[in-house]
N, C-alpha and C positions, 0 to 999 in steps of 0.2 A: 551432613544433612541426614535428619533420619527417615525412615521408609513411609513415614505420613507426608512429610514435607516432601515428598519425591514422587506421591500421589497427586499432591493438591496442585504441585507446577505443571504436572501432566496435562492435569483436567484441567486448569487454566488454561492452558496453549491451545489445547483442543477445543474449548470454548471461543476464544476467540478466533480460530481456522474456522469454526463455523459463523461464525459474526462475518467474516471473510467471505464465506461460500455463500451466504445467506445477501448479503450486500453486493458481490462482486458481480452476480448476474442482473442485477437492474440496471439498465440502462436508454441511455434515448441515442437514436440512431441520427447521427448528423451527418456519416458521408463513410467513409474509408473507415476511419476510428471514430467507435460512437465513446458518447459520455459517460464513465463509470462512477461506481460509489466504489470501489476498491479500494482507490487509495485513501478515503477519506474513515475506512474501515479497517485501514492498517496503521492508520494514524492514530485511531481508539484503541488498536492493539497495544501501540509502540509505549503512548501512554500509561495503560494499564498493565501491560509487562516488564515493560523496560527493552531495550534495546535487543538482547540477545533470544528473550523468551519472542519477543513480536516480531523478531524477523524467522523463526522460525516457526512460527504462528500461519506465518504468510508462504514459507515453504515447504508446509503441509497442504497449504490452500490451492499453490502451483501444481503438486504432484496429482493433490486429486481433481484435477482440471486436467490433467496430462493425462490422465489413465481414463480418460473419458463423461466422467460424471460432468454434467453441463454447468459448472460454477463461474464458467467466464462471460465478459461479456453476453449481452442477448442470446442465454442459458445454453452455450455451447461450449463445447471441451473436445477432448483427444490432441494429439500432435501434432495435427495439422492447422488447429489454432494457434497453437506455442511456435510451430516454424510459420506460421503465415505470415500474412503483411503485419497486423498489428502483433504477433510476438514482443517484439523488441518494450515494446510496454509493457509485455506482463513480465522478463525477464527486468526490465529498468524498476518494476515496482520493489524487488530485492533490492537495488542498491539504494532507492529512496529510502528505503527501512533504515539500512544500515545509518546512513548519513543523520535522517532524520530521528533517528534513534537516539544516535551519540548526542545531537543538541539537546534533548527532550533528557535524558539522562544525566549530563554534565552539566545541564546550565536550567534545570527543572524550574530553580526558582525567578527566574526571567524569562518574562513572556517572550520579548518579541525576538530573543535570543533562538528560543523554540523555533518561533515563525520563522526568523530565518533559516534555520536549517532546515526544517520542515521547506521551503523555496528552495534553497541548495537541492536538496535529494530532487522535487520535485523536476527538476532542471537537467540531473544526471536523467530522468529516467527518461524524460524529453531526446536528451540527444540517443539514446540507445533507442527508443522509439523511432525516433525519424529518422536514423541511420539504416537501423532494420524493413523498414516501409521505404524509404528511397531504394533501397537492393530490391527488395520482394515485389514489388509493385513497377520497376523499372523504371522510376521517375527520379526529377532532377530534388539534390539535395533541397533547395528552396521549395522545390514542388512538394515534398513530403514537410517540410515544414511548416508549408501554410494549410497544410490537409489536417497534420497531427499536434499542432503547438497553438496555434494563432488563437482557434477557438475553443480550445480550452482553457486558455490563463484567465479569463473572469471568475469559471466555474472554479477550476483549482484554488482560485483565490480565497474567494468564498468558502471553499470544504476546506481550506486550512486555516482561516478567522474562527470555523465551527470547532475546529479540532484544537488550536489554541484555545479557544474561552471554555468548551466544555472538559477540553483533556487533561485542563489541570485541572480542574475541579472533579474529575473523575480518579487522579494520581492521589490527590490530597484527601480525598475521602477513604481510599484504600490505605493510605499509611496511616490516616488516623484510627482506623478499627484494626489494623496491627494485619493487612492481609496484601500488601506490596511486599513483594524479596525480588528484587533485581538479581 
């Protein structure tokens, strides 16, 4: 790889960390865990990355959430977001990636392939979510499930039919003008 191609991956990742920061903090507040655009912002990453570039897209987006700058949720950050009750969701958005990645990668040219993995990861990051919020919040596993799962599967639905129809068409325009390198 030479020293342009190792600028331009740079400035890719970094562009989409902030598609990340820029997305991650809008939200609507429905209770405990409000509703993000996060994931449906790393799902345009994973897209137009590839797997390994978008998940580390998203953990540049973690760190500068962690050091304070307010990209999380309803624009708040430092550490005691990342250990609080909703943590476990912004740690479970990493392994969505990975998950979601490998489909979107492997199986590009089949939609609902995507979509499935894209609902696999979506599903890891759910149990790591309300595992984290059932400890943090001292409530029963079902109790955190129906705080942190229940009312989000429409909306998550929904940001991953958006991320399906427009992520490939956003993958397919970058390899036609010769600017995807997974």
């Amino acid at each position: 790889m030479n020293k342009k191609s190792n600028v331009y991956q740079m400035a890719v990742i970094g562009v989409m960390a902030a598609v990340i920061c820029i997305l991650g903090p809008l939200s609507i507040p429905i209770g405990v865990v409000p509703i993000s655009f996060t994931n449906l912002a790393i799902y345009f990453a994973l897209y137009a990355l590839g797997m390994k570039k978008g998940s580390i897209s998203y953990i540049i987006y973690m760190l500068i959430g962690f050091v304070g700058i307010p990209v999380f949720s309803n624009f708040s950050g430092g550490p005691s977001k990342l250990f609080g009750p909703t943590g476990g969701y912004i740690i479970g958005f990493f392994f969505m990636a990975m998950i979601a990645g490998f489909f979107i990668d492997t199986f590009f040219d089949k939609w609902y392939l995507c979509f499935i993995g894209m609902v696999l990861g979506t599903a890891v990051c759910y149990v790591f979510g309300s595992m984290w919020l059932s400890y943090q919040a001292h409530i029963s596993a079902n109790a955190a499930f129906s705080a942190g799962v229940i009312p989000f599967i429409p909306g998550d639905l929904a940001k991953i039919i958006i991320a399906t129809l427009a992520g490939s068409k956003i993958r397919e325009r970058l390899i036609k003008v010769n600017l995807f390198q997974a």
